[in-house]
TISE-195163 format. One record per atom (N, C-alpha, C): x, y, z; chain; atom name. Coordinates in pm, 1 decimal, always signed. Layout:
<rs>
r X: X; Y: Y; Z: Z; chain: A; name: CA $
...
</rs>
This chain:
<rs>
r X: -2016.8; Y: +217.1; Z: +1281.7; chain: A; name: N $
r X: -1906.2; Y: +301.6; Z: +1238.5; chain: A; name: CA $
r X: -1862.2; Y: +260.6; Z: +1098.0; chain: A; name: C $
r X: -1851.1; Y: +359.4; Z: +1012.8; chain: A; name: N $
r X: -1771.7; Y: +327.4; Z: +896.2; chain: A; name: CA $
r X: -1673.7; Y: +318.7; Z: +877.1; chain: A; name: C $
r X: -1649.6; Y: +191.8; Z: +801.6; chain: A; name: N $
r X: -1447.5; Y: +134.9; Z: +818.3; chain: A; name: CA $
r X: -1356.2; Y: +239.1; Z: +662.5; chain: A; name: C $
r X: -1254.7; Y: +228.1; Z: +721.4; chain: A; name: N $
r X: -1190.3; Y: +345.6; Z: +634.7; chain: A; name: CA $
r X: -1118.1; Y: +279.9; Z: +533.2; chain: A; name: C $
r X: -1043.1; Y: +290.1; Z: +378.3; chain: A; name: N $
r X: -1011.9; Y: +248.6; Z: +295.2; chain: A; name: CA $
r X: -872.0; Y: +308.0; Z: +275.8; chain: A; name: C $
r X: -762.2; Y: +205.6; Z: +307.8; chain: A; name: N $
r X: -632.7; Y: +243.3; Z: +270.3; chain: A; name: CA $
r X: -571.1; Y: +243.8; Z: +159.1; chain: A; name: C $
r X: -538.4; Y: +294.8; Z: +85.1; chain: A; name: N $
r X: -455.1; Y: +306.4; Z: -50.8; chain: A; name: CA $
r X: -333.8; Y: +329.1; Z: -5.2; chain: A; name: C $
r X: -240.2; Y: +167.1; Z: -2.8; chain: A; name: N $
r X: -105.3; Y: +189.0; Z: +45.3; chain: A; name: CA $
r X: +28.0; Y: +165.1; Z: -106.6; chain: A; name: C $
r X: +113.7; Y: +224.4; Z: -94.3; chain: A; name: N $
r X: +198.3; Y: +176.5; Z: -205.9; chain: A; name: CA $
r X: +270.3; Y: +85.6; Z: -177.3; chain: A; name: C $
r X: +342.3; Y: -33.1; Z: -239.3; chain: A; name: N $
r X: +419.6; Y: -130.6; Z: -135.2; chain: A; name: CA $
r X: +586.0; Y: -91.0; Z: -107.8; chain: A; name: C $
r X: +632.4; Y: -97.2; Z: -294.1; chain: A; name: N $
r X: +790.2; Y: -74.6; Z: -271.4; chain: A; name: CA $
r X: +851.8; Y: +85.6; Z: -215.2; chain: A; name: C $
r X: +892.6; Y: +64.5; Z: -130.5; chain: A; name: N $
r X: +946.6; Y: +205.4; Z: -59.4; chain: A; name: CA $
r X: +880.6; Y: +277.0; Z: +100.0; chain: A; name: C $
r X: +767.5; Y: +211.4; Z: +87.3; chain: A; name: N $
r X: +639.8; Y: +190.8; Z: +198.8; chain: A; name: CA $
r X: +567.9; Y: +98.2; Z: +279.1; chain: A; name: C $
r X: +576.3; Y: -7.0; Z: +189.2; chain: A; name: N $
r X: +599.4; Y: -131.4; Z: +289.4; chain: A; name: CA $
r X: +722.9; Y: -248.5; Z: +297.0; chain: A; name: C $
r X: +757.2; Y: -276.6; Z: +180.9; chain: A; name: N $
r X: +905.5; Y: -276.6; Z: +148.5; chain: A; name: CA $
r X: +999.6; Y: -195.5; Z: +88.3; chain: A; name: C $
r X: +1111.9; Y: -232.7; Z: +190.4; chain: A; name: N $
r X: +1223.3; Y: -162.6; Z: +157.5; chain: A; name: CA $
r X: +1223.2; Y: -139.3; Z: -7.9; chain: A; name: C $
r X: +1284.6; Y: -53.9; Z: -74.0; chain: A; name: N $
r X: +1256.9; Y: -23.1; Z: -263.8; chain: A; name: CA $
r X: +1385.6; Y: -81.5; Z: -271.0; chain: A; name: C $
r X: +1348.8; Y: -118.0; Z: -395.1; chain: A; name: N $
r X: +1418.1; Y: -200.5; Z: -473.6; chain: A; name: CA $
r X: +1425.4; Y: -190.4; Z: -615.8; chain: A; name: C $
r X: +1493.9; Y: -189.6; Z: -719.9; chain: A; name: N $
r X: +1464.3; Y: -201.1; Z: -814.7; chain: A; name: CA $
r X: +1404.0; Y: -264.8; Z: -905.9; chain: A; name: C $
r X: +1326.6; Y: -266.2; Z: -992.1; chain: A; name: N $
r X: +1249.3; Y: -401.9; Z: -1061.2; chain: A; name: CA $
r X: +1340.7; Y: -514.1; Z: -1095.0; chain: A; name: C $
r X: +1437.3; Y: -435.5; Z: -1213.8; chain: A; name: N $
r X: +1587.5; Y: -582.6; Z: -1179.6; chain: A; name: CA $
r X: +1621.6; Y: -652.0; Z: -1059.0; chain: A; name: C $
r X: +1557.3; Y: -624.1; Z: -978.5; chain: A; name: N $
r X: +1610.0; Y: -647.4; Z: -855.2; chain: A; name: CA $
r X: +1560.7; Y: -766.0; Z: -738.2; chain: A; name: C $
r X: +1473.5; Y: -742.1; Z: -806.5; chain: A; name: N $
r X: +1314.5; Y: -790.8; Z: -754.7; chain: A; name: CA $
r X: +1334.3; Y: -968.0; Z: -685.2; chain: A; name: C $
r X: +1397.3; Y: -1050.8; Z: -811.4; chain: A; name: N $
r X: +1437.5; Y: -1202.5; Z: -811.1; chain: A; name: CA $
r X: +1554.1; Y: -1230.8; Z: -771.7; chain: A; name: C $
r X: +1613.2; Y: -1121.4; Z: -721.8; chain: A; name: N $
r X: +1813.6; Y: -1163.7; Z: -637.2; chain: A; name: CA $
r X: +1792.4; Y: -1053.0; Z: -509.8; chain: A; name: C $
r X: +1731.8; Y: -1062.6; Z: -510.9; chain: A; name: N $
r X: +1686.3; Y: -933.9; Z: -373.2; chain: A; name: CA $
r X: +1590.6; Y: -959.1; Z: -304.8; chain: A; name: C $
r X: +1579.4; Y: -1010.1; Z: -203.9; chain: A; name: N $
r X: +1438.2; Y: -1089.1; Z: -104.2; chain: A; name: CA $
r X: +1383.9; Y: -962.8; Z: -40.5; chain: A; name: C $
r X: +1225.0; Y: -949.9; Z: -15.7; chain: A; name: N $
r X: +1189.1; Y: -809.0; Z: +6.4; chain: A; name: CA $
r X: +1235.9; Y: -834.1; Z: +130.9; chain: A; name: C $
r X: +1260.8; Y: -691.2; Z: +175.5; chain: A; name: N $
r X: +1259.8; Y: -623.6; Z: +375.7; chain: A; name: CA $
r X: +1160.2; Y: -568.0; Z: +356.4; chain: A; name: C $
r X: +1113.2; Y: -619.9; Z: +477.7; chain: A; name: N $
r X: +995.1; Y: -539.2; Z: +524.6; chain: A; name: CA $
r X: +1033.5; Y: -449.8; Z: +638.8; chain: A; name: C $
r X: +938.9; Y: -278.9; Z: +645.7; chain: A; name: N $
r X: +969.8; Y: -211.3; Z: +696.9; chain: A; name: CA $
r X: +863.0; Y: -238.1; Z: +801.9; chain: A; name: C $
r X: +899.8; Y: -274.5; Z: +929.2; chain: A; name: N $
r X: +843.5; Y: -347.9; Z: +1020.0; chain: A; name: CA $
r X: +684.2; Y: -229.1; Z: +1048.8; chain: A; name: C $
r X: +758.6; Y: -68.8; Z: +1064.5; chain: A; name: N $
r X: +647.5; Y: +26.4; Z: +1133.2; chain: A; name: CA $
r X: +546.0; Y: +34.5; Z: +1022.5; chain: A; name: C $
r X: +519.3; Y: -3.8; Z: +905.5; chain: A; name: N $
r X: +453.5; Y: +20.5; Z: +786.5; chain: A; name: CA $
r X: +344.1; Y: -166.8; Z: +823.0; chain: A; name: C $
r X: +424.1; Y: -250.4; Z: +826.0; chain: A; name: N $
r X: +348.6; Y: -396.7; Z: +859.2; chain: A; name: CA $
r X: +217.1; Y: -344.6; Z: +1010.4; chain: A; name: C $
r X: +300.9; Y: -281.4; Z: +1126.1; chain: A; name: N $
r X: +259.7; Y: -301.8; Z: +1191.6; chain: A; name: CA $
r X: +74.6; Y: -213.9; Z: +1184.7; chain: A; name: C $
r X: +107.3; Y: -106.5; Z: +1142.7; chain: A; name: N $
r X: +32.5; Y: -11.5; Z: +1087.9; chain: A; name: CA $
r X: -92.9; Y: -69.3; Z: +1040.5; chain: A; name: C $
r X: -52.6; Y: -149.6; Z: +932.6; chain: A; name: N $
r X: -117.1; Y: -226.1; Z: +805.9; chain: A; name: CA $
r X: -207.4; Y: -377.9; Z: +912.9; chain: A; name: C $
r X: -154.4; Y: -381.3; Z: +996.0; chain: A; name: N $
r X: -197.0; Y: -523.4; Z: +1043.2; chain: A; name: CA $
r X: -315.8; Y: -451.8; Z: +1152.7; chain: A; name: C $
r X: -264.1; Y: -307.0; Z: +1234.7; chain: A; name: N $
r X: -357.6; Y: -234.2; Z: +1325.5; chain: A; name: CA $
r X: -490.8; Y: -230.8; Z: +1238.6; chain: A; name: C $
r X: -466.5; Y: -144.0; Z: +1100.7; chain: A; name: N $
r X: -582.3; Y: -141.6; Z: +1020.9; chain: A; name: CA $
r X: -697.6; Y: -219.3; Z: +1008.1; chain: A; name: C $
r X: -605.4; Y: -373.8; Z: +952.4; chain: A; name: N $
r X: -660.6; Y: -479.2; Z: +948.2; chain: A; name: CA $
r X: -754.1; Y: -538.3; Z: +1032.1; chain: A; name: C $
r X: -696.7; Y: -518.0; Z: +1177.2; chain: A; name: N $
r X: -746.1; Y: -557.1; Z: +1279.4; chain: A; name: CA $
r X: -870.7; Y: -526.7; Z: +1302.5; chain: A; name: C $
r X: -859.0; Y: -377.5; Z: +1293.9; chain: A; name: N $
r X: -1002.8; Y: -260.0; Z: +1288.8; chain: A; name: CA $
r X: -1073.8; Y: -274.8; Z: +1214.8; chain: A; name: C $
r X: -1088.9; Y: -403.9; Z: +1112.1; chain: A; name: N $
r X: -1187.3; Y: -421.9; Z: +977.9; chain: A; name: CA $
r X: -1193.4; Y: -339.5; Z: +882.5; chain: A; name: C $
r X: -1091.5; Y: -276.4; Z: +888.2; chain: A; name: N $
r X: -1059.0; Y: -161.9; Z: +765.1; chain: A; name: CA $
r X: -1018.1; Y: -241.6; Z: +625.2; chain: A; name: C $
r X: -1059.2; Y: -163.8; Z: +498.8; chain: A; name: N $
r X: -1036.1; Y: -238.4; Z: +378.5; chain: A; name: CA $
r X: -891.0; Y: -145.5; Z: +333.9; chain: A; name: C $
r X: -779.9; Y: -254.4; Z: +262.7; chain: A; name: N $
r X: -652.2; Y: -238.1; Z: +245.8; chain: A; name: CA $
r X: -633.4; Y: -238.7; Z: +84.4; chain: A; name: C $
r X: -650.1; Y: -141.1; Z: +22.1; chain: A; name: N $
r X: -576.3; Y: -201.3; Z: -136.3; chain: A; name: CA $
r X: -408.4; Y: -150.8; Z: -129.6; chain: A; name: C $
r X: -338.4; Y: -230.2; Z: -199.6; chain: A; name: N $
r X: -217.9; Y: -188.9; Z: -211.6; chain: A; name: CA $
r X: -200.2; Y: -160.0; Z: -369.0; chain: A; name: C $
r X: -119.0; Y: -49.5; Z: -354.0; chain: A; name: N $
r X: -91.0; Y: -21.4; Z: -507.2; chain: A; name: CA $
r X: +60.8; Y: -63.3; Z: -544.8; chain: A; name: C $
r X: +73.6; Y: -39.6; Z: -646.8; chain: A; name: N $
r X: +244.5; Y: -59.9; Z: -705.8; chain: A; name: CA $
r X: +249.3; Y: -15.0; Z: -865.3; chain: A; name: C $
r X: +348.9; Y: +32.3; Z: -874.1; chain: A; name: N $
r X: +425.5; Y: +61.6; Z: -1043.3; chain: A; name: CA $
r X: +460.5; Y: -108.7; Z: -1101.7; chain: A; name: C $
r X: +463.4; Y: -173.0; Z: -995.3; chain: A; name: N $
r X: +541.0; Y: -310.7; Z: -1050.4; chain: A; name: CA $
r X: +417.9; Y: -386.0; Z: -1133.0; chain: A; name: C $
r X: +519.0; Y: -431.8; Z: -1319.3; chain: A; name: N $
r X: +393.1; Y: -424.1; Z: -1403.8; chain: A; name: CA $
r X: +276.0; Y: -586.6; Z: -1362.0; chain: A; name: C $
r X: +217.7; Y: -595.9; Z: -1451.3; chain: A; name: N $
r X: +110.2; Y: -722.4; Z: -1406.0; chain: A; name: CA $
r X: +205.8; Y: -834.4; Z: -1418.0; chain: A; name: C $
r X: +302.4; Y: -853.8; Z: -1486.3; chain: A; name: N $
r X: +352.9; Y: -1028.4; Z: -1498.7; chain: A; name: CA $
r X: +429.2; Y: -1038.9; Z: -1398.7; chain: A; name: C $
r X: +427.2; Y: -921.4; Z: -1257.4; chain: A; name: N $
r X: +496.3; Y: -953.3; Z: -1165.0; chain: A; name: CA $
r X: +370.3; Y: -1014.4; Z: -1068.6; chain: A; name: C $
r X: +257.9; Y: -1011.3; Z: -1099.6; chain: A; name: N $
r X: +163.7; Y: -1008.5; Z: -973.9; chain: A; name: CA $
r X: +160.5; Y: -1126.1; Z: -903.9; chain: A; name: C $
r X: +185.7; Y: -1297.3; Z: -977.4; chain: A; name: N $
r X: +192.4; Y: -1369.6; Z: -857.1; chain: A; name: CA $
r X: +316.6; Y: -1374.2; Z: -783.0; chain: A; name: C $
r X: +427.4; Y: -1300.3; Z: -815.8; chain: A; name: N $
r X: +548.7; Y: -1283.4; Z: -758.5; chain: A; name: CA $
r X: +523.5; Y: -1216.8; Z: -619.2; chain: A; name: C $
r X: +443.9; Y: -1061.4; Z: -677.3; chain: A; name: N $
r X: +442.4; Y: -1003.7; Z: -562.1; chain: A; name: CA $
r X: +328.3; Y: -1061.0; Z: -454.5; chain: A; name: C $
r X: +206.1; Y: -1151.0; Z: -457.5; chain: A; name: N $
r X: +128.9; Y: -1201.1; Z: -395.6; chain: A; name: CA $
r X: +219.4; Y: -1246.4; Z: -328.0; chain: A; name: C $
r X: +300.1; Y: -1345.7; Z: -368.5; chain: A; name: N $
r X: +364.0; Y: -1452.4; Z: -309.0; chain: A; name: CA $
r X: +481.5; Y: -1377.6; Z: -177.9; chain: A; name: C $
r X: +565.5; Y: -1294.0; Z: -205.7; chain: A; name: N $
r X: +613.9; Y: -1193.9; Z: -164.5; chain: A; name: CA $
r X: +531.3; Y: -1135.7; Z: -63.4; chain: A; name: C $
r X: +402.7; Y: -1117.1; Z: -39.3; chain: A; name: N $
r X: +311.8; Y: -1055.0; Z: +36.4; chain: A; name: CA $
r X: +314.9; Y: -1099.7; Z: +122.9; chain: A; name: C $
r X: +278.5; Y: -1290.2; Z: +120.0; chain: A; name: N $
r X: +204.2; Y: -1357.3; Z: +164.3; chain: A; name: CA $
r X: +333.7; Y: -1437.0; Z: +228.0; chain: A; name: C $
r X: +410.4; Y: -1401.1; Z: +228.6; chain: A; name: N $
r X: +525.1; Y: -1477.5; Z: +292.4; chain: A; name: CA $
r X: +536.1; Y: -1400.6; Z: +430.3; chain: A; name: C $
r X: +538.0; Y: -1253.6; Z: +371.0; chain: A; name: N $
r X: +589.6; Y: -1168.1; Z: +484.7; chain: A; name: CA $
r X: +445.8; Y: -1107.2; Z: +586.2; chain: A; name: C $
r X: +343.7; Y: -1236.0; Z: +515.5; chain: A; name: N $
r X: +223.0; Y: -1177.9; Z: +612.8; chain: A; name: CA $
r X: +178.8; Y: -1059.7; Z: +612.2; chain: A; name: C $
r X: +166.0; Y: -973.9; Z: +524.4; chain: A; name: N $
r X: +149.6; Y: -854.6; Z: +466.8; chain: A; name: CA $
r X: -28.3; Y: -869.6; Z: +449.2; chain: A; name: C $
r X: -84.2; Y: -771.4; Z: +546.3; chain: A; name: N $
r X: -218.5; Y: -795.5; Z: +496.7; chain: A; name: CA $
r X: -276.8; Y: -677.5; Z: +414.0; chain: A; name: C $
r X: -406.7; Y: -727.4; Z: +348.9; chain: A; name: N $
r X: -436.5; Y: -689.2; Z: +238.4; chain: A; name: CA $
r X: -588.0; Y: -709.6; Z: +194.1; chain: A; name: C $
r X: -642.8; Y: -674.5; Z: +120.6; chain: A; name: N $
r X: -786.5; Y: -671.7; Z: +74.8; chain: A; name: CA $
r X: -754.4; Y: -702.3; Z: -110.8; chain: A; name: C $
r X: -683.0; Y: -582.6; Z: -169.7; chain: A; name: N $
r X: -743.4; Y: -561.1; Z: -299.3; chain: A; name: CA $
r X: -555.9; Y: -569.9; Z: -341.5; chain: A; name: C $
r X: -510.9; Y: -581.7; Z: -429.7; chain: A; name: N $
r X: -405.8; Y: -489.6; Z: -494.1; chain: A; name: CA $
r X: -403.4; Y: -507.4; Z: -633.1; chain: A; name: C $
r X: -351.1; Y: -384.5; Z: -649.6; chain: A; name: N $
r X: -378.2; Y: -326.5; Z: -812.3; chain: A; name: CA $
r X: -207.3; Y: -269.9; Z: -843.7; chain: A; name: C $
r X: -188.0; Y: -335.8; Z: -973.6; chain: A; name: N $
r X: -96.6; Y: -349.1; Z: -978.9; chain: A; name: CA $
r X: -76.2; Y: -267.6; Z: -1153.8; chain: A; name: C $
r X: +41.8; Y: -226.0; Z: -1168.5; chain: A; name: N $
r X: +96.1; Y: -92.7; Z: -1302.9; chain: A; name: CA $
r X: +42.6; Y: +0.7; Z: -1297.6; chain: A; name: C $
r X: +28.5; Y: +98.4; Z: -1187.3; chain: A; name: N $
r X: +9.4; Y: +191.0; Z: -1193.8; chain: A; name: CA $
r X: +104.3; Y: +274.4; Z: -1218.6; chain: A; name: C $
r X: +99.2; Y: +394.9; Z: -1297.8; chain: A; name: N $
r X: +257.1; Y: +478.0; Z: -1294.6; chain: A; name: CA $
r X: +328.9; Y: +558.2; Z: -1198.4; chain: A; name: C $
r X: +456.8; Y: +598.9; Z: -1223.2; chain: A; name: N $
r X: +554.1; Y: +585.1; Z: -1155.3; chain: A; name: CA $
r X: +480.4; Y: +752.3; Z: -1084.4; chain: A; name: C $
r X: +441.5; Y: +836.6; Z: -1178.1; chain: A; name: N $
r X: +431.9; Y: +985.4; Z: -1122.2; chain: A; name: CA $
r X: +315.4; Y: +1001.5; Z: -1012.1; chain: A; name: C $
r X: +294.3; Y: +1118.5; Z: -1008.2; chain: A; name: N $
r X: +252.8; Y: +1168.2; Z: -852.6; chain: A; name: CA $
r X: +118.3; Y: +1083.8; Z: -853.5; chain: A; name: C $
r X: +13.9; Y: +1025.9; Z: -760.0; chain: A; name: N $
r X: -102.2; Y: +980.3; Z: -735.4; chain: A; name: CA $
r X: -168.3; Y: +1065.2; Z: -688.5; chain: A; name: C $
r X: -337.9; Y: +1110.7; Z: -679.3; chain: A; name: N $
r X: -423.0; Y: +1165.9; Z: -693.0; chain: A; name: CA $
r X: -533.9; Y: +1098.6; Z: -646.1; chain: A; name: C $
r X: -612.8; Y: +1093.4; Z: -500.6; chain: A; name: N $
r X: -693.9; Y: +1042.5; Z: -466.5; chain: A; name: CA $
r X: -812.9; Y: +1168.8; Z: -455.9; chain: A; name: C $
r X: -927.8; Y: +1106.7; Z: -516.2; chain: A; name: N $
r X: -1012.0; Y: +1187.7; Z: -548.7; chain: A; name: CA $
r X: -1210.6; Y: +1144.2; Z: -536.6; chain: A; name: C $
r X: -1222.7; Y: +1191.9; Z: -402.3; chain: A; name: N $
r X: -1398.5; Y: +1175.7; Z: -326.5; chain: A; name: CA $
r X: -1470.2; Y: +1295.5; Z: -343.8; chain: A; name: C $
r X: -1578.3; Y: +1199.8; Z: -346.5; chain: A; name: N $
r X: -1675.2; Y: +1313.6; Z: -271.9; chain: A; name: CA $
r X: -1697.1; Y: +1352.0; Z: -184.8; chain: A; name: C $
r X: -1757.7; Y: +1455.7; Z: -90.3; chain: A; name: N $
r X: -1865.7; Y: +1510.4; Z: +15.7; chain: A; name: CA $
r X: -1993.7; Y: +1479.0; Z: +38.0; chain: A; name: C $
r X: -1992.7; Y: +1415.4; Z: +153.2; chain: A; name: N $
r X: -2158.8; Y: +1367.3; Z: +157.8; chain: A; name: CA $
r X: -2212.1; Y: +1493.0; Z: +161.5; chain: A; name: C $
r X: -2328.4; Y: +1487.7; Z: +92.8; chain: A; name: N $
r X: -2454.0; Y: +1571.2; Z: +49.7; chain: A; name: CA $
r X: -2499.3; Y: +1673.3; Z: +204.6; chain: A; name: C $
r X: -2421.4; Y: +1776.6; Z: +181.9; chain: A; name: N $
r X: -2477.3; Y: +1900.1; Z: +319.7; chain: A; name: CA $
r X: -2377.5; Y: +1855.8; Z: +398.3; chain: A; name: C $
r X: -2232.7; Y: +1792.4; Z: +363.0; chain: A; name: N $
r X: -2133.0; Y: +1770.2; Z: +467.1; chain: A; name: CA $
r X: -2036.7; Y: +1853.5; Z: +377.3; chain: A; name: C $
r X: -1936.8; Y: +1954.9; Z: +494.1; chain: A; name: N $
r X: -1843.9; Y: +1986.1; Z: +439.8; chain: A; name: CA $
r X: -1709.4; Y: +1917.9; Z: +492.5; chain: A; name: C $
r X: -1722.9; Y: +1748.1; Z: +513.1; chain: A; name: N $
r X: -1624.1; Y: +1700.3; Z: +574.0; chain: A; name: CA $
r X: -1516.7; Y: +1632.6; Z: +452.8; chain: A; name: C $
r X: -1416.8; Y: +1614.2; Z: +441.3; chain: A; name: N $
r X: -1315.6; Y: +1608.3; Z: +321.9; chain: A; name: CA $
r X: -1325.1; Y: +1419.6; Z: +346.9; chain: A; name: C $
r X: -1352.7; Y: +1340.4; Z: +273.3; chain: A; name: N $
r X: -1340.4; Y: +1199.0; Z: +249.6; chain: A; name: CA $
r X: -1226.9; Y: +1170.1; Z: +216.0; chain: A; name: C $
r X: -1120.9; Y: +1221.6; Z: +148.5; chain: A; name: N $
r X: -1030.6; Y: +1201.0; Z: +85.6; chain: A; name: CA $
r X: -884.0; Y: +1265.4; Z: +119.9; chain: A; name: C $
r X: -824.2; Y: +1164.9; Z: +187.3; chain: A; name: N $
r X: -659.1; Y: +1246.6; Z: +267.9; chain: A; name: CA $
r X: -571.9; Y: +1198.7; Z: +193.3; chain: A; name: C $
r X: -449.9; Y: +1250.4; Z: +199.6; chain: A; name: N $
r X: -311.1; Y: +1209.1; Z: +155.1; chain: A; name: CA $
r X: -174.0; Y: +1214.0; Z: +230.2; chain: A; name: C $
r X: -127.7; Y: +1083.3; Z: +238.9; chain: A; name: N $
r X: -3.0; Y: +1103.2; Z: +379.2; chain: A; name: CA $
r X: +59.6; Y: +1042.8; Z: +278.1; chain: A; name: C $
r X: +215.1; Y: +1138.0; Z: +273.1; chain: A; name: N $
r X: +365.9; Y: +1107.9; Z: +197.7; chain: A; name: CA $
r X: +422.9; Y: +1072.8; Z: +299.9; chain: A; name: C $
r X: +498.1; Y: +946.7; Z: +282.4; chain: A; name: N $
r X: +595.4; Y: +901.1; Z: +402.4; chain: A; name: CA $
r X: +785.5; Y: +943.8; Z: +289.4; chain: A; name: C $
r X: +854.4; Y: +908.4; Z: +378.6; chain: A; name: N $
r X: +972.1; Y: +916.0; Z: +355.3; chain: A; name: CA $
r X: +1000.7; Y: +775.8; Z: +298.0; chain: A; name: C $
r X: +1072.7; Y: +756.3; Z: +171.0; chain: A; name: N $
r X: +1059.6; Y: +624.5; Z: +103.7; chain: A; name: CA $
r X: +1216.0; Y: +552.2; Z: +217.0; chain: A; name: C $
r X: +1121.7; Y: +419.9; Z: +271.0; chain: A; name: N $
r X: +1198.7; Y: +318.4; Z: +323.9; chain: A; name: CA $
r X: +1222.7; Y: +374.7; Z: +477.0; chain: A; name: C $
r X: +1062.8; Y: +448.0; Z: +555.0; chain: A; name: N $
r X: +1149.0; Y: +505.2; Z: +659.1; chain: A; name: CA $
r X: +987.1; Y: +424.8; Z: +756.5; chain: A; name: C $
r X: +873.3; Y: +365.7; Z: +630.9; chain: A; name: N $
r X: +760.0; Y: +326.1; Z: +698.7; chain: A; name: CA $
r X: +662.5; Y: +425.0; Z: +706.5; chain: A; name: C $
r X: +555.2; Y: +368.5; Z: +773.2; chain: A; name: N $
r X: +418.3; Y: +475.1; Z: +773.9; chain: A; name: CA $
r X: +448.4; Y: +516.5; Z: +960.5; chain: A; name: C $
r X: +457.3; Y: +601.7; Z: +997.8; chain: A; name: N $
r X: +451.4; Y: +625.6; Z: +1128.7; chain: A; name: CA $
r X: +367.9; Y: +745.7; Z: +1154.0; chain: A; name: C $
</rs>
């Protein structure tokens, strides 16, 4: 079976959002149904990148931040911009099956 590839965002989706000022007087919450989700994935040998707007000189912040709250993970890529995201596959060759989905959650409500 082929394992599936998550492109998750963190602040607002897996933690509670926050502001970037915010970031170092504000300890993340984690939105428990978004962890649990993320850890099912995991479980299933599925590969996890996480994305974020938050720029690169935050990245061992946010590792660390990750890795506290046991947040699992594969890849994360970090300054991406703030506007809409665009995930974009191919079709295997004589398949008209769509590779490429998109689920909007409600910011700070989790992946359910």
């Amino acid at each position: 079976m082929k394992k599936n590839t998550y492109f998750v965002d963190i602040d607002g989706t897996i933690f509670m959002y926050r502001e970037f000022n915010d970031y170092h007087s504000t300890p993340a919450r984690v939105i428990k149904a978004s962890k649990q989700y993320l850890q099912q994935r995991w479980d299933e040998g599925h590969h996890i990148v996480l994305t974020t707007a938050r720029p690169e000189d935050l990245r061992t912040f946010t590792e660390n931040e990750l890795r506290i709250n046991n947040i699992p993970y594969n890849q994360l890529v970090m300054g991406i911009e703030r506007g809409p995201r665009f995930l974009i596959n191919d079709r295997e060759r004589g398949s008209s099956e769509n590779r490429a989905f998109a689920i909007n959650v409600q910011r700070d409500k989790g992946i359910v």
